[in-house]
C-alpha positions in Angstrom: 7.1 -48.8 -26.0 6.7 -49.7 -29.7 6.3 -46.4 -31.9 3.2 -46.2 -34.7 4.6 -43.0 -36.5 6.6 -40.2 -35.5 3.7 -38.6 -33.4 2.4 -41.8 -31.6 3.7 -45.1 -29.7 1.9 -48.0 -28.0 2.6 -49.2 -24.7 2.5 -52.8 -24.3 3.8 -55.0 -21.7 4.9 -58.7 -22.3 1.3 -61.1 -21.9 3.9 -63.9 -20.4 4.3 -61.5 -17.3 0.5 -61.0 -17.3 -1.3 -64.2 -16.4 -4.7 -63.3 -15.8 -6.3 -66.7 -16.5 -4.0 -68.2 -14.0 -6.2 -69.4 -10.7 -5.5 -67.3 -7.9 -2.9 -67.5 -5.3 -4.6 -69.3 -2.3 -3.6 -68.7 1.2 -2.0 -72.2 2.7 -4.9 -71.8 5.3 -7.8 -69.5 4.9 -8.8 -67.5 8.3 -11.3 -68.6 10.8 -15.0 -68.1 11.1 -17.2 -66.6 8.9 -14.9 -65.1 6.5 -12.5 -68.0 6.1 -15.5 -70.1 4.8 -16.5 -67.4 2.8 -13.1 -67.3 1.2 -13.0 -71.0 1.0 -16.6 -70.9 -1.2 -15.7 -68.2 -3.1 -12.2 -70.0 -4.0 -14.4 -73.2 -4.7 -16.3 -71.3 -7.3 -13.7 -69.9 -8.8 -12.6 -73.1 -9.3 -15.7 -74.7 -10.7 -16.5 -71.6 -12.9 -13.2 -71.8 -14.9 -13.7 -75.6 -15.6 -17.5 -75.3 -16.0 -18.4 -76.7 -19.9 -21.6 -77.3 -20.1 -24.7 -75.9 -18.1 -25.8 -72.9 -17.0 -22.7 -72.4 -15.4 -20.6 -73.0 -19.0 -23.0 -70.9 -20.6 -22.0 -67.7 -18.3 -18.4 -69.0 -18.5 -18.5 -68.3 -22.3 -20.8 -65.4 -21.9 -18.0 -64.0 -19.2 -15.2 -64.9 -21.6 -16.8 -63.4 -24.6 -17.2 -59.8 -22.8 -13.8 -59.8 -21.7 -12.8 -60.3 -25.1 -14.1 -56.8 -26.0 -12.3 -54.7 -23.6 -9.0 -52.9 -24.6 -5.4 -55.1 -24.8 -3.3 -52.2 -22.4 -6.3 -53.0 -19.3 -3.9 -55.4 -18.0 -1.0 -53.7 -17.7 -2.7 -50.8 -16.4 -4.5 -53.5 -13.8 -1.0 -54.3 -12.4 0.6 -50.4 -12.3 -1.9 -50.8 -8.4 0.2 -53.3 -6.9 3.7 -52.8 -9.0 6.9 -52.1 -7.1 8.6 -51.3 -10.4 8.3 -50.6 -14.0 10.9 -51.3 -16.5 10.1 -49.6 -19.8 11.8 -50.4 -22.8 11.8 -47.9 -25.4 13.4 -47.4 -28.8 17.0 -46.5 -28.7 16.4 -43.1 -31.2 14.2 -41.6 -28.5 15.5 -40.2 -25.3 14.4 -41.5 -21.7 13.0 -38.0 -21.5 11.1 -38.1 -24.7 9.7 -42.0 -23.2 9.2 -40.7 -19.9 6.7 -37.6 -21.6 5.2 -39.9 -24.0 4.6 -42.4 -21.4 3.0 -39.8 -19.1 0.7 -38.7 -22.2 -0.2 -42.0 -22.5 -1.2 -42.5 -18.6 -3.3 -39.0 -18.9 -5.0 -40.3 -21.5 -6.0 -43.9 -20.3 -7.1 -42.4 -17.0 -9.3 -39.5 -18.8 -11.0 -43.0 -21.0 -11.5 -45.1 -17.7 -12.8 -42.3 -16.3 -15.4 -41.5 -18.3 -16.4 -45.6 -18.8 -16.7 -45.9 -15.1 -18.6 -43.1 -14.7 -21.2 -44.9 -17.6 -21.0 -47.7 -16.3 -21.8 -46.9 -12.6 -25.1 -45.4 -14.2 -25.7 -48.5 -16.4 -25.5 -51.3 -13.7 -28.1 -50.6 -11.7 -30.7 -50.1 -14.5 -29.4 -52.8 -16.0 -30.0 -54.9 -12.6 -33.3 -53.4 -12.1 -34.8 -54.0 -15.5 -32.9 -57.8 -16.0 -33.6 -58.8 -12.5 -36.8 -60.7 -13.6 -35.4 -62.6 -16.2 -34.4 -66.6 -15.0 -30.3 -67.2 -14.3 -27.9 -65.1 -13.2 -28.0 -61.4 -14.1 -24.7 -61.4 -16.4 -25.3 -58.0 -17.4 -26.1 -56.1 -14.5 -23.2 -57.7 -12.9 -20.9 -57.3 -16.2 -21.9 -53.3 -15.9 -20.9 -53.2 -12.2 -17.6 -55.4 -12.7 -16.6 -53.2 -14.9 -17.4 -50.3 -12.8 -15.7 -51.3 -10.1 -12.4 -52.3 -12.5 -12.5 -48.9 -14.1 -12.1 -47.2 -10.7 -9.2 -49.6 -9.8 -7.2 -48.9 -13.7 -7.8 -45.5 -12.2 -6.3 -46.1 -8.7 -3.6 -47.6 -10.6 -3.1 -44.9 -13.2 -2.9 -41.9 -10.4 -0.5 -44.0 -9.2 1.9 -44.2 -11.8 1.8 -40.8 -12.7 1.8 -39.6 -8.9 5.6 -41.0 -9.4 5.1 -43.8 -6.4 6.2 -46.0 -9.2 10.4 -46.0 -9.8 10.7 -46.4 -13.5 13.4 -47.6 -15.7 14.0 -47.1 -19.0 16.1 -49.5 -21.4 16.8 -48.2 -25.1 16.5 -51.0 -27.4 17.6 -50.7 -30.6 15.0 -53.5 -32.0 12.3 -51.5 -30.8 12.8 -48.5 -33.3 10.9 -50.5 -36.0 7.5 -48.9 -36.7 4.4 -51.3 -36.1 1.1 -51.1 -38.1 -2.0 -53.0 -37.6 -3.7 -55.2 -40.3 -7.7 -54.8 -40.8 -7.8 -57.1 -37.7 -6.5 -54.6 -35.0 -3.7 -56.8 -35.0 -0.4 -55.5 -34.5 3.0 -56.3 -36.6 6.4 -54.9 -37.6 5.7 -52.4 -40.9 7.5 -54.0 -43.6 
């Protein structure tokens, strides 16, 4: 928890903990039968998607890189509160673990309040925007950007209810470090405030 002013903080969780463009874990031996080769094709282009350069193929690599780009820095950590055991949350020393734990919860009601109302767009956009793109040559990027994002909106949500359904044991570690106020330059870049 790093704090913006007296009446607002920032949750952020450490990107070293967060390695989304790491591949997948593979199983050692994908199943049998249909769904084993399906698993094993859809691993393969995985694989060949992340290392594509050139072509088609590196063009929607780029495209697909781009678009994530836009979406908000705390998706991540909000990704991971689905499959979570624990949290540990870190939180300036000159606020109490109750004053964290409400902020914290605030911050939660929020987030699932915003997903809610993008998934809820976006589940209207995608097919429209599959319908009307559909004709165009290549892969439908957008229609399928739209109902990626559907879909991940509704598992930040999944995630969200349960964090604050309390199926999450959290602890909280005052840090003395953390009671310097952070600012963001023109960028959207955060910092210490001088």
């Amino acid at each position: 928890m790093l704090l913006k002013d007296d009446r607002s903080s920032l949750f952020y969780s450490d990107p070293d903990h967060l390695l989304a463009d790491e591949p997948p874990e593979q199983d050692a031996a994908p199943g049998r039968g249909l769904a084993g080769r399906l698993l094993t094709r859809w691993h393969r282009f995985q694989e060949t998607f992340r290392q594509a350069d050139a072509g088609v193929m590196g063009w929607c690599r780029r495209i697909w890189v781009w678009l994530h780009s836009r979406t908000q820095p705390d998706e991540p950590l909000l990704f991971r509160l689905r499959t979570t055991n624990r949290l540990d949350l870190h939180h300036p020393l000159s606020q109490s673990g109750a004053e964290t734990s409400m902020a914290w919860q605030a911050y939660l009601t929020g987030r699932r309040r915003r997903h809610a109302i993008r998934m809820i767009a976006n589940s209207l956009i995608a097919p429209i925007a599959g319908l009307l793109l559909f004709p165009l040559p290549g892969p439908n990027l957008i229609g399928y950007w739209f109902a990626y994002r559907a879909i991940h909106h509704t598992l930040l949500i999944g995630g969200i209810r349960r964090a604050l359904g309390g199926k999450i044991p959290i602890t909280y570690h005052p840090e003395s470090w953390l009671d310097l106020r952070v600012e963001g330059d023109p960028w959207g870049r955060r910092r210490p405030a001088a």
